[in-house]
C-alpha positions as CSV (number, residue, x, y, z in Angstrom):
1,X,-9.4,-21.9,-9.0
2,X,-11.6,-23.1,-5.8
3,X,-12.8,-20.2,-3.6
4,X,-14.2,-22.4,-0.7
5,X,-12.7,-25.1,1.2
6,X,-8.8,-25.8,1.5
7,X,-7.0,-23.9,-1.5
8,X,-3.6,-22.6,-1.6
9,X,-2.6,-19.5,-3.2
10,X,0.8,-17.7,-4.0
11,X,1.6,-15.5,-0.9
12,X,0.2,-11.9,-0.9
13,X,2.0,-8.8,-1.5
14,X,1.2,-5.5,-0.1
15,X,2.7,-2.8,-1.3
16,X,1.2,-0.1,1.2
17,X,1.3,-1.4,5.3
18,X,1.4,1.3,7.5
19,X,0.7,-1.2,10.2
20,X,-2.0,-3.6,11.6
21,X,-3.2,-4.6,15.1
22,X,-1.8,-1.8,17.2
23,X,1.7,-1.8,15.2
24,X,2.4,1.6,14.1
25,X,5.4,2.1,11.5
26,X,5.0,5.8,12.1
27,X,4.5,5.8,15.8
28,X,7.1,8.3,17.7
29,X,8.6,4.9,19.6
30,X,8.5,2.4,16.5
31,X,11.7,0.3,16.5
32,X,13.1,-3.1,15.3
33,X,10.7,-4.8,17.3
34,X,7.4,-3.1,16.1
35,X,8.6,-4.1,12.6
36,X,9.3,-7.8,13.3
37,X,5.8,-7.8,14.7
38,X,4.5,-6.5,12.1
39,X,6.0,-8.6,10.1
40,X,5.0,-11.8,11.9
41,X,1.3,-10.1,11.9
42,X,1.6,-10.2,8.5
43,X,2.2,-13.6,8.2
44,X,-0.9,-14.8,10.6
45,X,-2.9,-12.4,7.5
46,X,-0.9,-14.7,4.9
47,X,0.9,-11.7,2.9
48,X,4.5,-13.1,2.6
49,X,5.9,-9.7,0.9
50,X,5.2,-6.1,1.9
51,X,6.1,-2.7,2.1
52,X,6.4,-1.0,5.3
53,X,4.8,2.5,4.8
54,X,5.7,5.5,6.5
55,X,4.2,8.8,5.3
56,X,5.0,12.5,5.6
57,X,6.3,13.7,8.9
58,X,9.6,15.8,10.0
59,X,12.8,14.0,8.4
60,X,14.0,12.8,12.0
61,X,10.6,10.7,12.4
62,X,11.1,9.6,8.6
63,X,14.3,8.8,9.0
64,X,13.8,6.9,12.7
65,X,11.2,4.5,11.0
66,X,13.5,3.7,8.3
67,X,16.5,2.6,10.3
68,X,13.7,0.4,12.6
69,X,13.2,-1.6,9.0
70,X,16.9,-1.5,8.5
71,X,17.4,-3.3,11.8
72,X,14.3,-5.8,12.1
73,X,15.7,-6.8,8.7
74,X,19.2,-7.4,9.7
75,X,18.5,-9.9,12.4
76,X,15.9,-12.0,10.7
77,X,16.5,-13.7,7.4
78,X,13.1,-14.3,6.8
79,X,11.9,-10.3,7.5
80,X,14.2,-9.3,5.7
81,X,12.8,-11.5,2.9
82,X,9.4,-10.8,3.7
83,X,10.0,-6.8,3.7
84,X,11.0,-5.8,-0.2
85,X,11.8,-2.2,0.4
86,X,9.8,0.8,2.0
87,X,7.5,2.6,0.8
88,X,7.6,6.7,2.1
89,X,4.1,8.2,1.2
90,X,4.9,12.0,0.7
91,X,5.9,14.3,1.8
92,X,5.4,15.9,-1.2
93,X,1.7,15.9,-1.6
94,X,-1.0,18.3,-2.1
95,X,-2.0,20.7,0.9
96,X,-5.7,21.0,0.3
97,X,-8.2,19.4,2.5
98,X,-9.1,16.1,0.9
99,X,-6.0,15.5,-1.1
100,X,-3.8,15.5,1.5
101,X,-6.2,13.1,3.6
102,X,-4.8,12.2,7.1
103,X,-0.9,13.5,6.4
104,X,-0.2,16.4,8.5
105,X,-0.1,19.4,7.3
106,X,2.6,21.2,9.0
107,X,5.2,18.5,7.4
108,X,4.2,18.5,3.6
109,X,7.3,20.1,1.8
110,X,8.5,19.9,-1.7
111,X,10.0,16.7,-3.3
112,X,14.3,16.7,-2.1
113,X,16.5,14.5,-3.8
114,X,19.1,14.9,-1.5
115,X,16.4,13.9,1.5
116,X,15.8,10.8,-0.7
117,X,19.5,10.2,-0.5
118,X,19.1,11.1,3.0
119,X,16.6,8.3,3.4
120,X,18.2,6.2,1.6
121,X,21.3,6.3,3.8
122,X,19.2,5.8,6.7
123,X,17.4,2.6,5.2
124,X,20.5,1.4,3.7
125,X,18.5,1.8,0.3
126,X,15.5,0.4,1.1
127,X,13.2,2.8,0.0
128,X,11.5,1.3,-3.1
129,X,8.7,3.6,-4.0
130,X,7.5,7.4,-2.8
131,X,4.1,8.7,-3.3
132,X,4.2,12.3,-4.5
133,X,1.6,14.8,-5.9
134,X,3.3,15.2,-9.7
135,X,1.9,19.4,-9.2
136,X,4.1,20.4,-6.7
137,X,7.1,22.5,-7.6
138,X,10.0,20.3,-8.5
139,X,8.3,17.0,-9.0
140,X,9.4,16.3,-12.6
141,X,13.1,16.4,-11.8
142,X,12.5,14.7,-8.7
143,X,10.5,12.0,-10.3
144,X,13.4,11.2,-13.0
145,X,16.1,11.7,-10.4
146,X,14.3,9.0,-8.3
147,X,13.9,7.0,-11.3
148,X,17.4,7.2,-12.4
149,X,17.8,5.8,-8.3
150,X,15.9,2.8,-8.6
151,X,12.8,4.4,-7.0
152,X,9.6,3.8,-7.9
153,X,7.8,7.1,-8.2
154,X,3.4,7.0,-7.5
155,X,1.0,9.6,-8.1
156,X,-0.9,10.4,-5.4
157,X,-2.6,12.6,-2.8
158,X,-2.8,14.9,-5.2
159,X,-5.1,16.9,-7.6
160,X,-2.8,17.3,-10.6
161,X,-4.4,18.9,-14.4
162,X,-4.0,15.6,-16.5
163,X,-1.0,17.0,-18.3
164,X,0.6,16.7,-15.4
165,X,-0.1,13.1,-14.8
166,X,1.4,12.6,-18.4
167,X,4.2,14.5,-17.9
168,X,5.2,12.9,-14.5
169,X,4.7,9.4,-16.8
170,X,6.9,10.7,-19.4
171,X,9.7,11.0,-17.2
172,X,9.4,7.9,-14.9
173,X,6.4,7.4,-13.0
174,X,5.1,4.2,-13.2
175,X,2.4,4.0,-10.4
176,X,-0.8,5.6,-8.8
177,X,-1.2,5.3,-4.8
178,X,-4.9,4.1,-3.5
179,X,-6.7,5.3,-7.5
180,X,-9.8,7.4,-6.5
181,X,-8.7,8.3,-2.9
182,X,-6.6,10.6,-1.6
183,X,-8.1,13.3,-4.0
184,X,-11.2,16.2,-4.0
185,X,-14.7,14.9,-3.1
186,X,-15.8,16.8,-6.4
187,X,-14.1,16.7,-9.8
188,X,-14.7,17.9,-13.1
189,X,-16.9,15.7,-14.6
190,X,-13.7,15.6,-17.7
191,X,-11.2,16.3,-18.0
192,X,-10.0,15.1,-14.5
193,X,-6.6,13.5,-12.7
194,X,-8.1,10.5,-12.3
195,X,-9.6,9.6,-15.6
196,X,-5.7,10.6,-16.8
197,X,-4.5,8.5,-14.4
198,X,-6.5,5.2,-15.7
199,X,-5.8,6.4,-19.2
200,X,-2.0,6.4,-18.6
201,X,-0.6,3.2,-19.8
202,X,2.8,3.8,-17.9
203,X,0.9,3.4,-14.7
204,X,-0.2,0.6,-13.1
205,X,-2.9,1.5,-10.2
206,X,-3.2,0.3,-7.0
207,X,-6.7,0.0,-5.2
208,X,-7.9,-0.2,-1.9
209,X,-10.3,-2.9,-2.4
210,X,-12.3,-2.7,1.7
211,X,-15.3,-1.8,0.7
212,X,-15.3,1.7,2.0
213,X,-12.5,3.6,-0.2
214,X,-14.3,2.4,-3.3
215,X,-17.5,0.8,-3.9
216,X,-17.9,-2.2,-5.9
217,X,-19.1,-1.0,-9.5
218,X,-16.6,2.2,-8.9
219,X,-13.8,-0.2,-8.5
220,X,-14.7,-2.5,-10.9
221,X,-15.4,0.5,-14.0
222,X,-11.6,1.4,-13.0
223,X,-10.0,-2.0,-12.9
224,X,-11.8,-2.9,-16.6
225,X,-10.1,0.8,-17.7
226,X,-6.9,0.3,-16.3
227,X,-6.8,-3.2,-17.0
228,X,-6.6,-6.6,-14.3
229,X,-3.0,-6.9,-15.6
230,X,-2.0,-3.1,-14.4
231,X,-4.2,-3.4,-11.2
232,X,-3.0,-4.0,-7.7
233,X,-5.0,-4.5,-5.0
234,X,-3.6,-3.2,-1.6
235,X,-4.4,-2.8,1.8
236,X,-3.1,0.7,3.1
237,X,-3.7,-0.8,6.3
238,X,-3.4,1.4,9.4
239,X,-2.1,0.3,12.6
240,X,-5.7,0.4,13.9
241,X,-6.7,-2.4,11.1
242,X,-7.7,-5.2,13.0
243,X,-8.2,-3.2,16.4
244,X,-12.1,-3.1,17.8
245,X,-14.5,-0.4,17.7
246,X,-13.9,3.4,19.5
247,X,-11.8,6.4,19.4
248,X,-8.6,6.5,19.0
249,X,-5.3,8.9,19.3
250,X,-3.1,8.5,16.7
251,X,0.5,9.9,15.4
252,X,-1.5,10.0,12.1
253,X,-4.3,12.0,11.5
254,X,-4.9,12.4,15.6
255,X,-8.1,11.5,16.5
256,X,-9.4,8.5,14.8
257,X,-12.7,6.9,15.0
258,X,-12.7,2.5,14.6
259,X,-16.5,1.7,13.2
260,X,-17.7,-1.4,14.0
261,X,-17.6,-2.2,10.3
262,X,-13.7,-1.8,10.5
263,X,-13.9,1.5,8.9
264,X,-11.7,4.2,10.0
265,X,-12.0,7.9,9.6
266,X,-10.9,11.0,11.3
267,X,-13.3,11.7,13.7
268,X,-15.6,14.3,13.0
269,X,-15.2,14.0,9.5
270,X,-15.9,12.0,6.3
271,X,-12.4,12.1,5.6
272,X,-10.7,8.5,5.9
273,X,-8.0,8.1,8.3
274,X,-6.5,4.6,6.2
275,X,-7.7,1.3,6.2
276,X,-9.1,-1.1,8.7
277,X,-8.7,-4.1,6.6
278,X,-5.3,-7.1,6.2
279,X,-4.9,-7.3,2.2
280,X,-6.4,-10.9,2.7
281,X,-9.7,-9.3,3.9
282,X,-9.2,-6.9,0.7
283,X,-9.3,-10.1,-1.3
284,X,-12.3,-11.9,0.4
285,X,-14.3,-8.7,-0.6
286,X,-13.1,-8.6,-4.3
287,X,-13.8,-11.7,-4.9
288,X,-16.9,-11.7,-3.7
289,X,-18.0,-8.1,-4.6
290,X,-16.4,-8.0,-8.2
291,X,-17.2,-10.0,-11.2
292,X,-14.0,-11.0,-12.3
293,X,-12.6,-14.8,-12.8
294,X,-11.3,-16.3,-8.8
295,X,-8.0,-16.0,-10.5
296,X,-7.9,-12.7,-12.2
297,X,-9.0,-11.4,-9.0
298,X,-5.8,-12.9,-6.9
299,X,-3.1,-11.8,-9.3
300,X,-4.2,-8.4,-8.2
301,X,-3.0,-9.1,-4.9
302,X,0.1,-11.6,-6.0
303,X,1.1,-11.8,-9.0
304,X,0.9,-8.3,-10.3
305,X,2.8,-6.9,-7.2
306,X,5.5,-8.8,-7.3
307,X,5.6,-8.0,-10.8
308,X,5.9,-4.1,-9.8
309,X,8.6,-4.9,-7.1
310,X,10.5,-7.4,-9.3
311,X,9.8,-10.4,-7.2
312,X,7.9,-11.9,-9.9
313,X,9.3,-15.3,-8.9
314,X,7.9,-15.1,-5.2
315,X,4.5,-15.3,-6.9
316,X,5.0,-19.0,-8.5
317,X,3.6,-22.6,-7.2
318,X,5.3,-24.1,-4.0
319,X,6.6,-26.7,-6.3
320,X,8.3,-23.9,-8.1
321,X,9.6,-22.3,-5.1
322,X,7.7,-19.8,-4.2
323,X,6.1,-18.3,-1.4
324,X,2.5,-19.2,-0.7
325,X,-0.7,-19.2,2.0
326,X,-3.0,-22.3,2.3
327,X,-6.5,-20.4,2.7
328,X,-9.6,-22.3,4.4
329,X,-12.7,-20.5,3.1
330,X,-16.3,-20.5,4.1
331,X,-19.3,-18.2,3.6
332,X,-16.4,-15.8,1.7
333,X,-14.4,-15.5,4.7
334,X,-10.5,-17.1,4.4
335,X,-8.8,-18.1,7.3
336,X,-5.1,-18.9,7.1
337,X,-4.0,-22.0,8.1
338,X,-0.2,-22.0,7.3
339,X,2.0,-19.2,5.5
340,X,5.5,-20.4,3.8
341,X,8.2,-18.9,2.6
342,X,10.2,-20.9,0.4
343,X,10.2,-23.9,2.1
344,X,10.1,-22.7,5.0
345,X,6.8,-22.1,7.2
346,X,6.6,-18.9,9.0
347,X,3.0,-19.5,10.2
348,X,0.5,-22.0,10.8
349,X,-2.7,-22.1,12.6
């Protein structure tokens, strides 16, 4: 495939949006509304599927983001098309500086079935995948309870021995959250989580692909281990993706610094506070950055999520019927010019 001029690609799939542009799924106010703009932000960034994301906080704020999906998706055919599920990141994951990255503490608790049923009540069962750390107390029976659900359990924040990584496998976990983030600065050289984790054929990994979670030959070392065909590439946008340089206040993490090279970090720290970057952007750096085939490189962001979410038929030609974004690139930057769904077009420049 082309990687300059006009080209048109299957529509990208996110499966970790915690917002974009000022739109915060886990703000204190978020309703119907911030989701449909969200959703129609999403769109203008050409991802035509994606997870809404909402990570560990009381069970009256989880629950309150979840029914605001539930709602935005009942008035709109096409959000609700365009949002596959949920995705809640914790609370269940490890307490230690670094692991638990910009989740607050005061909220982690163990893994609950009967809050996931809770949730699931609330989101009308929405709720496709939950991040956990597979060493907290619990997490194997919550893992195969989940599974048993029709949740899709991930590994992550977490600093797990690798027996426990194989263990949470064994009984139904099937993916790893941000690989290589959302873990201890320092590990053993070996044995370690993470080499367990790309070891783990049950698991396919996703991977923040901005340039700042992972550099280049990191990311590309983990994708050859893990395999381009159980690789995602994701966003875990923030709601300050997008947003320009400064200080921010945020429900997540508090205070959060915007670099001007869209990095974001909790300020005063080295600790990152998210992403600053659409999944698009994601995919303008991997192909640029990694030495993969053009097309290798995009199933990372299309075909092999909608693969994981069972949408595997969103990710085929237009002819075909599926959804797709007509891309103008130049000097490695893409620019969307028009986002379909189906047949019908949701965006255009």
């Amino acid at each position: 495939m082309r990687t300059s001029g006009t080209v048109t690609i299957p529509g990208l799939v996110d499966l970790q949006v915690n917002g974009y542009g000022g739109l915060d799924v886990n703000a204190t106010d978020v309703d119907a509304e911030t989701i449909i703009e969200l959703t129609r932000a999403m769109w203008r960034q050409g991802v035509t599927t994606f997870l809404p994301t909402v990570i560990t906080a009381a069970e009256p704020a989880v629950t309150r983001a979840l029914r605001a999906v539930r709602e935005a998706r009942s008035g709109d055919p096409l959000v609700a098309h365009t949002i596959a599920g949920v995705h809640v990141e914790g609370p269940a994951v490890n307490t230690d500086d670094g692991p638990r990255g910009a989740h607050d503490a005061r909220f982690v608790r163990p893994p609950s079935l009967a809050e996931l049923d809770r949730w699931q009540d609330a989101a009308d069962g929405l709720v496709r995948v939950v991040t956990l750390a597979p060493e907290t107390d619990g997490a194997l029976e919550y893992v195969a309870g989940a599974a048993e659900r029709g949740v899709l359990i991930s590994l992550g924040h977490c600093a797990p021995e690798p027996d426990q990584v194989r263990a949470a496998a064994r009984v139904g976990a099937t993916l790893s959250t941000h690989l290589g983030n959302g873990t201890h600065g320092m590990l053993p050289r070996h044995p370690n989580h993470v080499w367990a984790q790309l070891a783990e054929d049950a698991l396919t990994a996703m991977f923040i692909a901005d340039g700042h979670h992972l550099p280049a030959d990191t990311l590309t070392a983990m994708v050859r281990a893990k395999s381009p065909e159980r690789s995602v590439l994701t966003s875990d946008a923030a709601a300050l993706a997008g947003c320009p340089p400064g200080e921010y206040r945020t429900p997540v993490g508090g205070s959060v610094t915007v670099r001007a090279d869209g990095r974001l970090g909790l300020t005063g720290t080295d600790l990152l506070a998210g992403a600053g970057a659409s999944l698009l952007a994601c995919l303008d750096w991997a192909w640029e950055r990694l030495p993969f085939d053009p097309a290798t490189t995009l199933a990372m962001a299309t075909v092999n999520p909608a693969r994981v979410l069972g949408v595997g038929e969103r990710a085929r030609a237009a002819a075909d019927g599926g959804d797709v974004t007509v891309l103008d690139r130049a000097d490695g930057v893409s620019r969307v010019v028009a986002t379909r769904l189906g047949d019908t077009e949701v965006y255009v420049a």
